[in-house]
C-alpha positions in Angstrom: 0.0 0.0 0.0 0.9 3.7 -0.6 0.6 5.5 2.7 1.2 9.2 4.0 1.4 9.7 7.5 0.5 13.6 8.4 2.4 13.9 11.8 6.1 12.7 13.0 5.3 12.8 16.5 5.5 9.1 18.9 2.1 7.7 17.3 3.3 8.9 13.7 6.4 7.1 14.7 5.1 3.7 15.7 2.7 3.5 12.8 5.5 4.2 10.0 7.6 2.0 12.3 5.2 -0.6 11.6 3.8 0.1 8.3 7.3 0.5 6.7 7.3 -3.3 6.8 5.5 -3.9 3.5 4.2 -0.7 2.4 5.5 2.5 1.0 5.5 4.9 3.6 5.8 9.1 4.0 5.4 10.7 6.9 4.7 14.5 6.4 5.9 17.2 9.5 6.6 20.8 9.4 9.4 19.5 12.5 13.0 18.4 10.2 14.1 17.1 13.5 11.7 14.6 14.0 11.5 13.4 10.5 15.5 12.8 10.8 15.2 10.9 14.2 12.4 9.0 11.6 14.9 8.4 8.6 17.9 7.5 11.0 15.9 4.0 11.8 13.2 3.2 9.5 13.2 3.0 5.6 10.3 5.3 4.8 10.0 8.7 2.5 10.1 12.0 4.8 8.5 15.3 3.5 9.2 18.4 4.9 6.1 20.3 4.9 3.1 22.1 5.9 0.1 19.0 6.1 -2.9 21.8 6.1 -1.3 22.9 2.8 -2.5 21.2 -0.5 0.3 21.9 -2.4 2.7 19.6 0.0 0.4 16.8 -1.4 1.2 17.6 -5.7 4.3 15.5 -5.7 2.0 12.3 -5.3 -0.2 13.6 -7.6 0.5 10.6 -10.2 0.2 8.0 -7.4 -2.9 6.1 -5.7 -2.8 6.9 -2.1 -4.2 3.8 -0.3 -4.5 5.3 3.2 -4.0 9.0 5.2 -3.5 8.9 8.3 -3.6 12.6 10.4 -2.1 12.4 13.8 -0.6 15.3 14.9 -0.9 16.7 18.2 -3.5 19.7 16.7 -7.1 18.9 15.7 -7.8 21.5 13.9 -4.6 20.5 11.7 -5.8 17.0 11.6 -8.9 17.7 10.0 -8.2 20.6 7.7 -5.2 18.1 6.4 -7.7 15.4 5.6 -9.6 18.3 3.5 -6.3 19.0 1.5 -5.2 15.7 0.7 -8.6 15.1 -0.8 -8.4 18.2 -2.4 -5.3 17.2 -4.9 -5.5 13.3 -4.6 -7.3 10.2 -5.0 -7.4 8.7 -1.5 -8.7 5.2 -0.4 -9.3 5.5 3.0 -8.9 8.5 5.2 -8.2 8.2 9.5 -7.8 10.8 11.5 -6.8 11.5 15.6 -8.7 13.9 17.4 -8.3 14.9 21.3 -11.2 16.2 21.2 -14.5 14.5 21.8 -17.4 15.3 19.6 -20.5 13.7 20.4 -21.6 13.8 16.6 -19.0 12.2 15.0 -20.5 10.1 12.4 -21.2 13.8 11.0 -17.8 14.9 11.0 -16.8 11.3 8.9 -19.8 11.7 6.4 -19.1 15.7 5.4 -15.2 14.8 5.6 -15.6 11.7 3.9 -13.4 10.3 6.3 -13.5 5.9 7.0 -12.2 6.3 10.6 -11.9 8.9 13.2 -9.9 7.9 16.4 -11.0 9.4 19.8 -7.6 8.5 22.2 -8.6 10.3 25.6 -12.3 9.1 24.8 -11.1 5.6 24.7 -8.2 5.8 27.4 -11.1 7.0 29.6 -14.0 4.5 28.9 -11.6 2.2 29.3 -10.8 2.8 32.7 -14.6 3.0 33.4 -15.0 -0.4 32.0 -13.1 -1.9 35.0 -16.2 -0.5 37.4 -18.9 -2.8 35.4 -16.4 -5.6 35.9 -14.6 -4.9 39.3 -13.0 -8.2 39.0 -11.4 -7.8 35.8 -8.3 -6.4 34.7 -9.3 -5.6 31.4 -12.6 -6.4 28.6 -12.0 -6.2 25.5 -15.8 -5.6 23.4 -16.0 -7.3 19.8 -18.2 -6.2 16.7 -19.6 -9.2 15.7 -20.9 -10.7 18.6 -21.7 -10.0 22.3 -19.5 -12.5 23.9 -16.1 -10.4 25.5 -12.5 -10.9 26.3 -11.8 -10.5 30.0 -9.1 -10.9 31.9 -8.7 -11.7 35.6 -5.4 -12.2 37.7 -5.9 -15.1 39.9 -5.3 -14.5 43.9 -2.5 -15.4 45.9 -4.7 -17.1 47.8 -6.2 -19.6 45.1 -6.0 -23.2 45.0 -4.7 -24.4 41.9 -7.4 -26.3 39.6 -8.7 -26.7 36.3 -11.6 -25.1 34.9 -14.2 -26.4 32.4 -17.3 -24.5 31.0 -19.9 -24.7 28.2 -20.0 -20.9 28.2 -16.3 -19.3 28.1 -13.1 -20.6 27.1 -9.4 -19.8 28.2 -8.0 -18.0 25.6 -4.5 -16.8 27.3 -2.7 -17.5 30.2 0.4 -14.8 31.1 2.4 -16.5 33.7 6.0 -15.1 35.4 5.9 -12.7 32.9 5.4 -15.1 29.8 2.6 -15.4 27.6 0.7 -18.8 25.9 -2.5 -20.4 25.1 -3.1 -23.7 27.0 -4.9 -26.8 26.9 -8.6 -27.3 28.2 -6.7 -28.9 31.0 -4.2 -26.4 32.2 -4.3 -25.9 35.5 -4.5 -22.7 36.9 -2.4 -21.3 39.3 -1.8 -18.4 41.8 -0.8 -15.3 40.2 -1.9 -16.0 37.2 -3.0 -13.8 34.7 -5.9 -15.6 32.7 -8.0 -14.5 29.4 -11.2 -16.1 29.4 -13.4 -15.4 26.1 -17.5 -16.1 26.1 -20.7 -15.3 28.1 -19.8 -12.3 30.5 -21.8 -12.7 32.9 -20.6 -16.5 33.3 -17.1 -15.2 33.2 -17.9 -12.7 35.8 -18.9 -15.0 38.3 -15.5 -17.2 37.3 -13.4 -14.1 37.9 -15.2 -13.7 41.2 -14.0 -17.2 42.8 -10.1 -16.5 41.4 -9.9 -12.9 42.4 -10.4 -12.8 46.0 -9.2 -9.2 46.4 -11.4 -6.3 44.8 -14.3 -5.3 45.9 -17.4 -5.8 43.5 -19.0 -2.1 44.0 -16.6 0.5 43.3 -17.7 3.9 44.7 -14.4 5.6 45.4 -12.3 6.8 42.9 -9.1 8.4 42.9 -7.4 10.3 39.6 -4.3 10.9 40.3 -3.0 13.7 37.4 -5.0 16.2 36.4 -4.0 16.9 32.6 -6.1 16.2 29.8 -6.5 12.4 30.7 -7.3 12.9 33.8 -10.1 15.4 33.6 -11.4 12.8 30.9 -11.2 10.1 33.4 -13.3 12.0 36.0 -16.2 13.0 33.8 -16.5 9.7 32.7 -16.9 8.9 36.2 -18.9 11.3 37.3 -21.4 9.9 34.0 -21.6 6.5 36.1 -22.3 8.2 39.4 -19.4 7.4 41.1 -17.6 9.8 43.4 -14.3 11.3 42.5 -11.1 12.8 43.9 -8.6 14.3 41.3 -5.2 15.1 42.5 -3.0 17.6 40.7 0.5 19.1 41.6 0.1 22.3 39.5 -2.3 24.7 40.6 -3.4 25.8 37.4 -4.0 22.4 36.4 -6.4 22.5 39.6 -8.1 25.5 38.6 -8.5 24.0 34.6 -9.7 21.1 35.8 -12.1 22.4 38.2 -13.6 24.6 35.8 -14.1 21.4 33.4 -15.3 19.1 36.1 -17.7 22.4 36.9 -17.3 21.7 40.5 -18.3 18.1 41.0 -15.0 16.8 41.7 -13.0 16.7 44.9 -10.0 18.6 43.7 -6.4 18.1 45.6 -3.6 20.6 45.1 -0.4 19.2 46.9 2.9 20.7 46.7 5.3 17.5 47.5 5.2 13.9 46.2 4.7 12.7 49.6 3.3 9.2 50.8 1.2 10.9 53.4 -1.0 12.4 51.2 -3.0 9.2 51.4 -3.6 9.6 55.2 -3.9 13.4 55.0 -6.8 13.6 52.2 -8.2 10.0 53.2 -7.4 8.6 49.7 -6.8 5.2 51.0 -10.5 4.7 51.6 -11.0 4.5 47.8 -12.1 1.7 46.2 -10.2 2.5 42.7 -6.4 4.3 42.3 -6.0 5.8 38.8 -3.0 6.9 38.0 -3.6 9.3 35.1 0.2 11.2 34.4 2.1 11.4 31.2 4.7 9.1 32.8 4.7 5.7 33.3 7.4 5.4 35.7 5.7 7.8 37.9 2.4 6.0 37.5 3.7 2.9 38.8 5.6 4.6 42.0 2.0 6.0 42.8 0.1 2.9 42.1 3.1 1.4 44.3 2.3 3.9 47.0 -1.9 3.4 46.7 -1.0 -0.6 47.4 0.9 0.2 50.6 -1.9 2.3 51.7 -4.6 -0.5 51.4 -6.2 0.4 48.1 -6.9 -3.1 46.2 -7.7 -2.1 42.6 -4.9 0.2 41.4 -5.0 1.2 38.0 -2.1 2.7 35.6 -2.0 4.5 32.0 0.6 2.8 30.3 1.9 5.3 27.8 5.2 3.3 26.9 5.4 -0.5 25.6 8.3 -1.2 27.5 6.7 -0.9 31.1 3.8 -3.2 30.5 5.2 -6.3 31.5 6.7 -4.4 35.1 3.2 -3.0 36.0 1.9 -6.3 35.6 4.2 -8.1 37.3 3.3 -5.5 40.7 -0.5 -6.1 40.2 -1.0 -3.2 38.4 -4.1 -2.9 36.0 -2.9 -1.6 32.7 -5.0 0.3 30.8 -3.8 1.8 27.4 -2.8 5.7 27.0 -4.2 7.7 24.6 -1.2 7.7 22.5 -1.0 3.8 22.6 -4.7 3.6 22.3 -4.2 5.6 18.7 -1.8 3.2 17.5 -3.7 0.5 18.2 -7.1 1.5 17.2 -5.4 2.7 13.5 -3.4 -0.6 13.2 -6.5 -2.4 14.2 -8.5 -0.8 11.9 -6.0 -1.4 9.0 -5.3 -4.9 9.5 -8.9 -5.4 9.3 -11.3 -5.9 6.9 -15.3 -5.8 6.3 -15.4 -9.5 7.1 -12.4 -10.1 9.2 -11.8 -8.1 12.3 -8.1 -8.0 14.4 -7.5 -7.4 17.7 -4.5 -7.3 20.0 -4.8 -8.7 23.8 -2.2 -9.1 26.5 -0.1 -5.9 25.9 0.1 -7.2 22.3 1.7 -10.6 22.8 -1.8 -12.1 21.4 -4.1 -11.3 18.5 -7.7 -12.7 18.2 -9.1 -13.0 14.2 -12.8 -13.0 13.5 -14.2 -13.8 10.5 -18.7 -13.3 10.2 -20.1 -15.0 7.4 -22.8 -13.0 6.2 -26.0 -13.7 4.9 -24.7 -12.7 1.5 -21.1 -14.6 1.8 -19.5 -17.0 -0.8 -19.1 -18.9 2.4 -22.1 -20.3 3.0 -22.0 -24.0 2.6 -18.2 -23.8 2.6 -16.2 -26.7 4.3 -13.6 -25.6 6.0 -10.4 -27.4 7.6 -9.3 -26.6 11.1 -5.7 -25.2 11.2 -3.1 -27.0 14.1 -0.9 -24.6 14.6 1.1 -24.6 18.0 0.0 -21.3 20.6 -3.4 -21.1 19.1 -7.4 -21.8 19.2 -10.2 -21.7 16.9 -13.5 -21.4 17.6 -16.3 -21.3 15.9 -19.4 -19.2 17.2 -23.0 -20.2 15.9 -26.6 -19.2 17.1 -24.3 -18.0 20.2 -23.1 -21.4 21.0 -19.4 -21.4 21.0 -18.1 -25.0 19.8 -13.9 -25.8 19.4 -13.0 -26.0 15.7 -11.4 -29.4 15.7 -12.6 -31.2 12.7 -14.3 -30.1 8.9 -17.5 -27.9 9.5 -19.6 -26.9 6.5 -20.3 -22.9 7.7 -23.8 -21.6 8.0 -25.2 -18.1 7.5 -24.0 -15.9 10.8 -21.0 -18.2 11.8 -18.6 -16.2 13.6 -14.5 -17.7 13.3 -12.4 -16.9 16.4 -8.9 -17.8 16.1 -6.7 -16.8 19.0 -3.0 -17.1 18.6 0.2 -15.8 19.8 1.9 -13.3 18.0 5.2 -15.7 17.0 2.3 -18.0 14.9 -0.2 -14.8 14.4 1.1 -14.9 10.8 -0.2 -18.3 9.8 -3.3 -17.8 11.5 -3.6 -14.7 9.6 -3.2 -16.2 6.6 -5.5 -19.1 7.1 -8.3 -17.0 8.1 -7.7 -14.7 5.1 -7.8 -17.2 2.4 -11.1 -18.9 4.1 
């Protein structure tokens, strides 16, 4: 594919990091610093240049463009971008990052004519809201196609080990001393453990309540610790769930920026030192949730560290860099994803799948889970179709929501749904296979 990335900054990064593998990339930024830092280590095409300019596009003019993607740190940039490319080229498919929530947006893709637009503090902050609808879970993933989720749970300290058998979920994923596979129906599971069960929520729900011994089930008490951007986010997505909130913020005029945002609903805390004893002074340790809401992931984890010692169970942390995932798990630490990694994942998501075959990435992207819906109007109706044995995965095959392994021929019916849950080292076969149904 021909692609042109408006936007050099850590998302615009990652995706060209990506995308460069395979497809002609050119990432467009007015900043020639960046776009060397880019060139030094990836084989792509910078452009120095002004993206809300349509004459920075002319040079392509003789090419199809397969996909735009806009993600620079400005809206307004991002959209009038998408506007100038279409101006001067023939585009395929247009995404685009906004920080900024707009309740309407299906308006701004229709008069845009844009395929895709990607919300990052929208979906940083639902999906630390999520957690309260499952208080046992450390994350849910939702899926298009069906109303079956992916949840996962870490087991207690205090659990026996023992297998588990259902007719309603499956283990999908076990992360265990900091490794990653997909077991047998008779793996037995053991303290610690971090396990992905896929099926009927509620059924899960009442699994993850046996195995995790230590959360509470009704979270009340929240704590946002950070009050930038995010973290205002965060708290009026709390606040639209009835829960009650405490923000904490160092800088004052963060305080007062927030405040006017949260219009006053929000307990807002204005300390001057990092100190430990905040907990004791304000009374934060009688929340039921710790959300630790910075720009920085070491920081998050020191004060997810510190909401532990002071007796708070579910302690939550914006992960913002790859590289920390596997520590904050390892200290019990539920990880939600940033808004910048959120981006990159929604858009690689999105590109990687299609109309009838939808990707998604699970256990800090260690794991992928392929769908594939056969539609009432599909060429696969009636189709017989192998099973594929391929070490660290599973297939599954969903139909009138009955979820049966796929471990022999089946002839697909109208509605089937494919799972196939893999690690990433065999994702590529999978892939394949699924693709070429």
């Amino acid at each position: 594919m021909n692609i042109i990335i408006a936007g050099a900054g850590k998302v615009g990064f990652n995706l060209a990091k990506t995308l460069s593998m395979g497809h002609n990339v050119t990432v467009i930024d007015k900043n020639s610093q960046a776009l060397d830092r880019i060139q030094e280590s990836l084989d792509i095409l910078p452009l120095r240049g002004d993206v809300e300019d349509a004459n920075t596009y002319k040079s392509f003019a003789d090419q199809e463009i397969d996909l735009f993607i806009a993600v620079t740190n400005i809206d307004n940039v991002n959209l009038v971008s998408a506007m100038m490319v279409d101006a001067v080229l023939h585009v395929n498919r247009k995404f685009i990052r906004l920080q900024k929530y707009f309740f309407q947006e299906q308006i701004i893709q229709k008069r845009l004519d844009i395929d895709k637009v990607i919300f990052p503090l929208k979906l940083a902050s639902t999906g630390v809201v999520s957690l309260l609808k499952y208080p046992k879970a450390n994350n849910v993933k939702f899926f298009k196609y069906t109303s079956y989720k992916l949840i996962s749970v870490m087991v207690s300290s205090k659990t026996v080990p023992h297998v588990i058998h259902s007719d309603f979920f499956k283990i999908v994923g076990i992360e265990r001393k900091k490794s990653f596979f997909i077991p047998d129906e008779n793996i037995e599971i053991l303290p610690n453990d971090l396990v992905y069960f896929f099926g009927d929520e509620n059924e899960i729900q009442q699994e993850c309540q046996k195995l995790d011994l230590d959360n509470r089930l009704d979270m009340q008490k929240c704590v946002v610790f950070g009050g930038g951007e995010l973290g205002v986010a965060i708290s009026q997505e709390l606040l639209k769930v009835g829960r009650e909130v405490k923000l904490v913020e160092k800088d004052l005029k963060l305080c007062e920026i927030a405040d006017e945002e949260l219009k006053g609903k929000v307990s807002i805390i204005n300390y001057k030192y990092g100190s430990h004893d905040i907990f004791e002074d304000e009374g934060l340790e009688n929340a039921d949730i710790f959300v630790a809401a910075t720009n920085n992931d070491e920081y998050n984890i020191i004060k997810c560290l510190e909401a532990k010692e002071s007796g708070i169970k579910k302690v939550v942390a914006i992960n913002n860099e790859m590289e920390y995932y596997n520590l904050m798990h390892s200290l019990g630490i539920v990880v939600v994803r940033g808004p910048k990694m959120s981006a990159y994942n929604t858009i690689m998501e999105e590109i990687s799948s299609t109309g009838v075959v939808i990707q998604k990435s699970y256990c800090g992207a260690k794991a992928v889970v392929f769908m594939c819906k056969v539609f009432p109007s599909s060429k696969l109706i009636g189709k017989v179709i192998k099973p594929l044995h391929v070490k660290e995965s599973s297939l599954f095959y969903i139909r009138e929501n009955v979820m049966y392994a796929l471990d022999e021929k089946i002839a697909l019916q109208e509605n089937d749904l494919i799972a196939a849950f893999c690690a990433v080292k065999t994702s590529a076969k999978v892939k394949e296979w699924i693709y070429e149904l």
